[in-house]
N, C-alpha and C positions, 0 to 999 in steps of 0.2 A: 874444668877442674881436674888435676893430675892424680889420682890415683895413688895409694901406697900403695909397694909392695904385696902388704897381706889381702890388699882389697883387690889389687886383679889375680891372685892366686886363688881368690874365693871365688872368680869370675869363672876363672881358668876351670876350674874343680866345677863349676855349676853348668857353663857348657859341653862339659863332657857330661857328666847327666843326661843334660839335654842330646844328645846327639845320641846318646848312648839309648835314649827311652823314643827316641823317633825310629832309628836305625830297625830298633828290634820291634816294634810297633809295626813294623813292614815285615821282618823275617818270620812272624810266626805266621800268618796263613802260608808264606810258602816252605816254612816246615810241615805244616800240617799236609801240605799238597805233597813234597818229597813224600811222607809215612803213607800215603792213597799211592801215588806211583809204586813207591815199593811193594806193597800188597795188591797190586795188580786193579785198584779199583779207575787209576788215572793212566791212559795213556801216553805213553813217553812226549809222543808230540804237544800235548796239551800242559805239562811241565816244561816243557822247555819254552813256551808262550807266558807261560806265568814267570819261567825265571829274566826272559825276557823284559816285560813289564815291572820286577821287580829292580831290576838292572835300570831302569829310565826312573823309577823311584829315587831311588841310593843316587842317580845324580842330580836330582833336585835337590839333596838333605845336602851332597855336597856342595853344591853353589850356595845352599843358604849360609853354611857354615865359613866360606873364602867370598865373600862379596858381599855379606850383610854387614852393618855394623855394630862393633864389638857389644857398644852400650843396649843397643835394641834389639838384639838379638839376646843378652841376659834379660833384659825384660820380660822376653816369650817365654824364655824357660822358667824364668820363675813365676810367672802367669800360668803358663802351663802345669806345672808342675806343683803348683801349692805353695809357694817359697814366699811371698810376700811377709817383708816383717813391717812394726812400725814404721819404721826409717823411709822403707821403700816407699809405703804410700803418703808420704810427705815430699817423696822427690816433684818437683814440678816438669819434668818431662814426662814422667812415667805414668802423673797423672791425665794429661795430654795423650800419652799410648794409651790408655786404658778408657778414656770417652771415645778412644776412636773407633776401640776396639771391642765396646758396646754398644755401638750403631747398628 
C-alpha cells in the first residue's frame, strides 16, 4: 500500500527520533568517559579504546538505518519509543513484528 505524502513525512520525522535516541543512547557514557579523562581520572589510552568501540557502535546504528526496511524499521522505533497508536496495533504486520518480538 502507497503511502501519502503526510504519512511518510510522519515516518520520516519518527526515524530521526529514532536514530536520534539510539545515536545518543551511545554518546553518553562516552561523554561521561571524555569528563573522567579530562580530570585526570581516565587515562588517554583507555579513551581512545572506548571512542574506538563507540566508533563500531555508530556503525551498526548506520547499517540499521541504510539497509533495514523503511516499514520495520518505523516499527522499532515506535516500539521502542512508545509511539504505538490504535491504528498501529491493528496493522497486521506489525502485529506479526510484535509476536516476534515477544518471544
Amino acid at each position: 500500500m502507497k503511502k501519502s505524502k503526510e504519512e511518510r513525512q510522519r515516518d520520516r520525522r519518527i526515524l530521526d527520533l529514532y536514530h536520534k535516541h539510539m545515536t545518543e543512547k551511545e554518546l553518553e557514557p562516552l561523554f561521561d568517559q571524555f569528563k573522567q579523562w579530562k580530570s585526570g581520572e581516565l587515562p588517554y589510552f583507555e579513551l581512545t579504546e572506548f571512542i574506538h568501540q563507540f566508533h563500531k557502535k555508530n556503525q551498526e546504528i548506520y547499517k540499521t538505518f541504510h539497509y533495514y526496511d523503511d516499514e520495520h524499521l518505523v516499527f522499532r522505533a515506535k516500539k521502542e519509543l512508545n509511539m504505538f497508536n490504535e491504528k498501529d496495533l491493528e496493522n497486521e504486520a506489525y502485529q506479526r513484528w510484535m509476536y516476534y518480538y515477544e518471544r
